[in-house]
C-alpha positions in Angstrom: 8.2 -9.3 -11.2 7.5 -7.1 -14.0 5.7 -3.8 -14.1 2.8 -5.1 -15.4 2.0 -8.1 -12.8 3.5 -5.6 -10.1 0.8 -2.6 -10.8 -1.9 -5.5 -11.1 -1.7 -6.8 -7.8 -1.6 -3.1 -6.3 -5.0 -2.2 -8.4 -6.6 -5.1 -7.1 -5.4 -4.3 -3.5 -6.3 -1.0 -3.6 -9.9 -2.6 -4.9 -10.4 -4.2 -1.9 -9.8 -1.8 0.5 -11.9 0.5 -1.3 -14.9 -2.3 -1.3 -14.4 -3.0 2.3 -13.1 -6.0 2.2 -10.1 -5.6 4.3 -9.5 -5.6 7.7 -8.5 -3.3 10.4 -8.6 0.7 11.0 -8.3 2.4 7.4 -8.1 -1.4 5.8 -4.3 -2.0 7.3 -4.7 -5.5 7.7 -2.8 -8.4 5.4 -5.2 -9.6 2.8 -4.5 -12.4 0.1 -4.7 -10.9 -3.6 -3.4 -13.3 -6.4 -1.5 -15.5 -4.1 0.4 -12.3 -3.0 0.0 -11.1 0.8 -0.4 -7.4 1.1 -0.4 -4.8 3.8 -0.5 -1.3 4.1 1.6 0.9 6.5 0.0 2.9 9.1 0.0 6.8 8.4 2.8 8.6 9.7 5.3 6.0 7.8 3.1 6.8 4.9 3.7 10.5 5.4 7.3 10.3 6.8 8.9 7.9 4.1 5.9 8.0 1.2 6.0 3.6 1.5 2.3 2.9 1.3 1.9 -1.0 1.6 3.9 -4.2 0.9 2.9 -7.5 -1.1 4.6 -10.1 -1.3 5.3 -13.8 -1.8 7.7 -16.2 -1.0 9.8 -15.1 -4.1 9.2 -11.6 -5.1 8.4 -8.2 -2.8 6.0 -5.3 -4.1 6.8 -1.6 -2.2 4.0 1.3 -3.4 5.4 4.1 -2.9 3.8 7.5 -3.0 5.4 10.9 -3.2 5.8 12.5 -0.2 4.4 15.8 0.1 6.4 19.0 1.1 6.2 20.5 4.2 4.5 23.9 4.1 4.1 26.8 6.3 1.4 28.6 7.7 1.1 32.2 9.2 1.6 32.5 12.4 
């Protein structure tokens, strides 16, 4: 899919967890947006690989991916 369509259906995901309207702890549950399904992966893949959710259809696959953050360290 192009960029457009792809950073569409991620908005509108992203709206409806923000409004609530998703199910399951933190809003990880599939949800229907735009005929895509979408899901969001629990935390530590989140942190470990930076893959925040999947959408998808029968055709085409939409991975959000955020930048991991760097470790840091702390005094002792």
């Amino acid at each position: 899919v192009d960029c457009g369509t792809a950073l569409h259906v991620e908005d509108e995901y992203a709206a409806k967890i923000r409004n609530g309207q998703v199910q399951g702890n933190g809003g990880g549950a599939p949800v229907t947006v735009n005929g895509w399904t979408c899901q969001g992966y629990a935390t530590p893949v989140v942190l470990s690989t930076g893959n925040a959710s999947q959408c998808h259809t029968s055709s085409a696959t939409i991975l959000a991916v955020l930048a991991v953050p760097t470790p840091t360290t702390t005094a002792a």
